[in-house]
Each structure stands twice: as C-alpha cells, then as structure tokens.
C-alpha positions in Angstrom: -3.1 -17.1 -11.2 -2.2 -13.9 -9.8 -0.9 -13.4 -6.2 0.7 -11.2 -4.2 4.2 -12.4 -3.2 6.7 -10.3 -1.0 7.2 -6.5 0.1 5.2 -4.1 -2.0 5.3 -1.2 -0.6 2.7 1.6 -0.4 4.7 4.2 -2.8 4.5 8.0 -1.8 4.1 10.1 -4.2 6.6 13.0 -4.7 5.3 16.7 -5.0 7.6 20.2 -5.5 7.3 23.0 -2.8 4.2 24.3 -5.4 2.3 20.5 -4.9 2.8 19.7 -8.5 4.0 16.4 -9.0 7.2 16.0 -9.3 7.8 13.1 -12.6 12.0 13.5 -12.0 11.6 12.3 -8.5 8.8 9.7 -9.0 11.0 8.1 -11.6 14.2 8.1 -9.0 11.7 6.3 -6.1 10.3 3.8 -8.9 14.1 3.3 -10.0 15.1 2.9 -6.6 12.7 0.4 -4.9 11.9 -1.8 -7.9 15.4 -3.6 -7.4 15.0 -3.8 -3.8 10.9 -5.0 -3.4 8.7 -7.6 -4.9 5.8 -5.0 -6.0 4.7 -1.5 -5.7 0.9 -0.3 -4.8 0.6 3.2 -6.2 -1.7 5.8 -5.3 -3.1 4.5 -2.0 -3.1 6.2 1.0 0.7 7.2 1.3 0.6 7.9 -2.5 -2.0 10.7 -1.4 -4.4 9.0 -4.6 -7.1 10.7 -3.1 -5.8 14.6 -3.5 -4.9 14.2 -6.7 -7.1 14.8 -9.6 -7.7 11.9 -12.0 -5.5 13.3 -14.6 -2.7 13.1 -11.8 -3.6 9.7 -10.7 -3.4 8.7 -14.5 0.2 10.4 -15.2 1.5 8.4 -11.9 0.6 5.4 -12.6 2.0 5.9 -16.6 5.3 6.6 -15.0 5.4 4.2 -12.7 4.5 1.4 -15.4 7.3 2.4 -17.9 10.0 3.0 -15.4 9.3 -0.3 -13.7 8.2 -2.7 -16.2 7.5 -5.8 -15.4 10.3 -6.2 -13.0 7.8 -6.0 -9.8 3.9 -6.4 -9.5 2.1 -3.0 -10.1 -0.8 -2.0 -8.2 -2.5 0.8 -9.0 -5.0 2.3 -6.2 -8.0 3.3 -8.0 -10.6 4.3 -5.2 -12.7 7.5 -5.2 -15.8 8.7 -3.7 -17.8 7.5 -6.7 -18.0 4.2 -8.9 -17.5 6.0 -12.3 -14.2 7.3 -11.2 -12.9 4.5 -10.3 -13.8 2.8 -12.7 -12.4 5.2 -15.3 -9.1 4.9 -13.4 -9.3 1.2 -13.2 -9.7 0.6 -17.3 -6.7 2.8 -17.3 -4.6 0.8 -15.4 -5.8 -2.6 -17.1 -5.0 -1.2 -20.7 -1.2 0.3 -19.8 -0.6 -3.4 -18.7 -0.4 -2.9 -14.9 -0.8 -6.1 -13.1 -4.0 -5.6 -10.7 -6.3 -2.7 -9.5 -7.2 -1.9 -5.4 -9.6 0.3 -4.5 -10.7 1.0 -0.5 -14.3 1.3 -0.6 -15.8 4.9 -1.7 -15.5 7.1 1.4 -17.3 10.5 2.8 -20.2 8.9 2.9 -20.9 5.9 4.9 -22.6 3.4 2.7 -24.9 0.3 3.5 -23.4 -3.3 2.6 -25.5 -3.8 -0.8 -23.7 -0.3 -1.9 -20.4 -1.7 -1.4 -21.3 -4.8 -3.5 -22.9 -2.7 -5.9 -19.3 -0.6 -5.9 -17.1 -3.5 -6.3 -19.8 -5.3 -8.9 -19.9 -2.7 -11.0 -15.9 -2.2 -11.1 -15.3 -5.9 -12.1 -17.8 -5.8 -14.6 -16.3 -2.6 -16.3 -12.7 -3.9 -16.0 -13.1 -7.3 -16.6 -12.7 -10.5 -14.3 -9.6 -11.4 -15.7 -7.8 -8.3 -14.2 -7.1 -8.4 -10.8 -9.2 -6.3 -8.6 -8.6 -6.2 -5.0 -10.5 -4.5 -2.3 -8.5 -2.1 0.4 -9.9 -2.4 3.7 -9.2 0.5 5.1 -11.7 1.3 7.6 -10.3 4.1 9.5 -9.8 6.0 5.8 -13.5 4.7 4.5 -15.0 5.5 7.2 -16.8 2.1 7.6 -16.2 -2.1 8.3 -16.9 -4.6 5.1 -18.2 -7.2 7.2 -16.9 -10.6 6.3 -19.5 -11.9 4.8 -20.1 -9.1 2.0 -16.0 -10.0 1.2 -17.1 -13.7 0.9 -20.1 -12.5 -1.8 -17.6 -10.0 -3.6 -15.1 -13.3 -3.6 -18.1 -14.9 -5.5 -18.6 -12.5 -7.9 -14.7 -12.0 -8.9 -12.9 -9.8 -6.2 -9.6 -11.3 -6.3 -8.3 -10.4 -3.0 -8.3 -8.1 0.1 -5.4 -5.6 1.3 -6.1 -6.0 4.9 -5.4 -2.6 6.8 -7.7 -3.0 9.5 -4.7 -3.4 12.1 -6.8 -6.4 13.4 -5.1 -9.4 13.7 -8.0 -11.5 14.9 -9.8 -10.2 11.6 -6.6 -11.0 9.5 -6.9 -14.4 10.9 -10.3 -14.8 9.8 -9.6 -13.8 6.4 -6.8 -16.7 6.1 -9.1 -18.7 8.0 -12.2 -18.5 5.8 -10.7 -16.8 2.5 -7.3 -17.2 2.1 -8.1 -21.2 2.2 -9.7 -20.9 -1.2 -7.5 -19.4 -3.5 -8.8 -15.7 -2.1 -5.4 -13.5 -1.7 -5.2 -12.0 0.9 -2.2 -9.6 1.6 -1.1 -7.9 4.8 -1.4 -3.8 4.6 1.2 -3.1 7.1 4.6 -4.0 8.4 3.8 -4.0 12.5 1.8 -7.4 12.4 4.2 -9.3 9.4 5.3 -12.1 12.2 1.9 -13.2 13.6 0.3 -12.8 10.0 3.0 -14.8 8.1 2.4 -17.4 11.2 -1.3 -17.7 9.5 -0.6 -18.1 6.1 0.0 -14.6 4.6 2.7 -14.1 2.1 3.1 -10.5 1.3 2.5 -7.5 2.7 2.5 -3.7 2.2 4.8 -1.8 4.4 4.9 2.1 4.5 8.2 2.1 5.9 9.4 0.1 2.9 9.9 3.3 0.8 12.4 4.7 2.2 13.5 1.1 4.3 13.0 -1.6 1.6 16.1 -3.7 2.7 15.1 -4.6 6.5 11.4 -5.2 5.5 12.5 -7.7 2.5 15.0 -9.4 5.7 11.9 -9.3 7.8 9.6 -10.8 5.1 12.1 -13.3 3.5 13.3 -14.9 7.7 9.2 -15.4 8.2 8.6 -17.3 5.1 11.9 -19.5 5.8 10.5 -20.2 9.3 12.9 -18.4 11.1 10.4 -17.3 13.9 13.2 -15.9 16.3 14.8 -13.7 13.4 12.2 -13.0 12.4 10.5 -12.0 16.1 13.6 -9.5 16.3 13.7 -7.8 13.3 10.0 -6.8 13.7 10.7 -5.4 17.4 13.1 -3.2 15.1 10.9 -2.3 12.7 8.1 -1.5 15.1 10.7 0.3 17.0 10.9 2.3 13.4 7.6 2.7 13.3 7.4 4.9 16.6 10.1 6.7 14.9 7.9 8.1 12.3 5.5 10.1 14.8 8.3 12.2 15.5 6.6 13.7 12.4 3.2 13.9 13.0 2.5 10.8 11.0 3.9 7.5 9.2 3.0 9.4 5.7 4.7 12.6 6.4 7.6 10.1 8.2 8.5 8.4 5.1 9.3 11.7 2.8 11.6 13.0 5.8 13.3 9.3 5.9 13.7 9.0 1.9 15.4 12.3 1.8 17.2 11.6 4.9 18.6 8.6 3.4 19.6 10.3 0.2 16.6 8.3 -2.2 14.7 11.3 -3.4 14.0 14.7 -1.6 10.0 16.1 -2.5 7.1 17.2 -0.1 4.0 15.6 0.9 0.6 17.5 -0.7 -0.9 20.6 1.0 -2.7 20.6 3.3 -0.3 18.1 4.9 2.7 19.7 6.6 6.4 18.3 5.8 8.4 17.4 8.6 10.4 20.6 10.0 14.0 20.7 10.0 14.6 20.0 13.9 11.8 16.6 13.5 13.9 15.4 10.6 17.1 15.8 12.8 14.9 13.6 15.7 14.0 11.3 13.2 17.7 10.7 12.1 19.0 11.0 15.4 16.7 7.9 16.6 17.4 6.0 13.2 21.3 5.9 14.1 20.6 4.7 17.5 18.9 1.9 15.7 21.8 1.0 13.9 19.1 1.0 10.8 21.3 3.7 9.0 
C-alpha cells in the first residue's frame, strides 16, 4: 500500500520576470531535490497551483514526472474551486503515472460538510480508488475546518490520507490517534511541529523550507525516526529559527525563491500579484542564514 515516507517537500514553482513558467528552471529544482528528498508535492500552495490555469498545472506536473521518474513519490496538487476541475486535473495526474493526487478542499466559498463529501466522493470515483487521493487540510487557504468526523466518512469511502496543515498539534494528534491507527496516512504539512508529530506516530512530512534546504530537514526527519529526541529537539530549534528567517520577505512562499537563488539552486520569481523579495531583504535573509551556520 501506498504511504508517505520522508521529506517531500512543497515544490515552488518557477516563473520569468513576465510570470510565464519557466520549464528550464522547473527542470533544475526537480533535478536538484529529487536526490536530496523522499518525494515532491507539486502545485500546492508554494507551487502557486491555484494561479495557474489548468493547462499550466498540466505542463508542471508533465515535467516534473519525466525529470523525476520514479526516483521520489509525486504528488500532484489538484484542488480548484470546483469538482470538475479537479477532477480533470486529477485523471491527468493518474494516467502520466504519478504516484497520488491532494487536493485542499474547493475554496472561495465556504461549503457545508455534505459538499465536502460530495467533493472528495465525486474525485475518487472519477479517478479511481486505487489511485491515491489525499485530502489537504488547509484551513486557513480553504477558508473552512473538515471536522474529524467527515475525514473518518471520506476514509470510508476511499480517501487515502490527509496532509495536515492545520498548525494544530492537538488536531495532528487526533488524526494519529483515531486515523493513522488504521492504515489512514496521515502526513505532517509543515516542518515547525516534525519533533512532537514524529513523537505520535507520523512519518513524513512536507516542509516549505525543504526547497531550497532539503539537507537539514532530511537530518531533522531521519534523527526523529531513529529516536534521537535530543538531535532531533535541536535541529528543529534551527529550523524554526529558519523559519523566522523567511518573514524577512514578507512570507515563507516568497522566502523560499530568495533562499533557492541565494543558495545557487535556481533563480525565477514568484507569480504576480506576489512581490519577489527586494534586493536589501534577500541580503537580510542571507545575512541571518550565515549566522546560522546553515550556509
């Protein structure tokens, strides 16, 4: 059975100064991390999935597929506003062999429980249950909770697993705690609570800051699963510290193009209407980095 194992990071995706993707950088980030990580979860929220057209969405995820093969686990972000687009994006992915689907549930809108069922139904029938679909909750992006118990009726009905970015470690441990005991996966979406969630059970998560910083969240990710609680308890202080780092530039999406192209990986610009870091926050950014000691 499919699971999540390791650091798979929430790739960005790379745009020119125009916003047009850019396919020569995309391949270079793909190139780079898929040596480094266990996965890669493409056009989420750092991957700016929802300003790109489906088209777009499509192209990325053909890239990433042929540039990384089956060398990590490929997760292709497939949420919309609307069931027939993600759908249509989630077929996709299944038939250019990715290895599972993710979609946060459709956002704008605030919709009741029974239209998130309906939502997540209606994608596992059209995709098949023996692709696996994961929903991304995400409620600060969606707009809305997915209380518990509509995640233990989607579990019935052949949701394979939850990326957790509700930030809630009380929730994450109610997840493990009632989900994750049956053979539900249920992955981590963030790098700040890896220690207490790896303390419950959780073996992967999906780390921002492992774009640009794959090597010190696969340290941080492989000294929790060996038990090492003290490493492990002081490499996350770091990475936290790291994280505080990135709102030197506004925010941890923006953060993570200045830091690739700080650390020589690829240089490309976020999407318009976001805002690229400025030259004086990307020598900030830097500046704080070395103090680290993390470059």
């Amino acid at each position: 059975m499919f699971k999540l194992k390791g650091v798979v990071p929430p790739m960005i995706t790379p745009f020119d100064a125009e916003g047009a993707l850019d396919i020569d950088m995309l391949e270079k980030l793909v190139d780079f991390l898929k040596t480094r990580v266990d996965g890669l979860y493409i056009c989420g929220s750092y991957g700016s999935g929802p300003m790109m057209s489906l088209a777009e969405r499509k192209k990325v995820a053909e890239v990433c597929r042929e540039v990384a093969g089956d060398s990590v686990a490929l997760v292709i972000h497939t949420g919309t506003t609307n069931t027939r687009d993600t759908i249509e994006l989630t077929v996709h992915a299944r038939d250019i062999g990715c290895h599972a689907g993710a979609a946060v549930g459709p956002y704008y809108f605030h919709h009741s429980q029974d239209a998130v069922i309906r939502f997540y139904s209606e994608i596992i029938a059209a995709a098949g249950k023996e692709f696996p679909f994961y929903i991304y909750h995400n409620p600060k992006f969606s707009g809305y909770s997915i209380a518990t118990d509509t995640i233990k009726r989607l579990r019935d009905l052949g949701v394979h697993g939850i990326k957790d970015a509700t930030f809630d470690i009380l929730l994450h441990a109610v997840y493990m705690r009632e989900l994750g005991s049956d053979g539900f996966d249920v992955a981590l979406g963030t790098e700040a609570m890896w220690l207490p969630a790896c303390a419950l059970g959780c073996q992967a998560y999906i780390p921002g800051l492992g774009n640009a910083f794959p090597e010190i969240c696969r340290q941080m990710w492989q000294e929790g699963m060996d038990g090492d609680m003290e490493a492990c308890k002081k490499t996350q202080f770091t990475v936290n510290k790291m994280r505080d780092v990135m709102y030197l530039a506004r925010s941890t999406q923006l953060a993570v193009y200045a830091m690739a192209e700080i650390r020589g990986i690829i240089a490309a610009f976020p999407r318009s209407p976001f805002v690229p870091a400025t030259a004086e926050e990307k020598k900030s950014i830097e500046r704080e980095l070395r103090a680290l000691g993390v470059l």
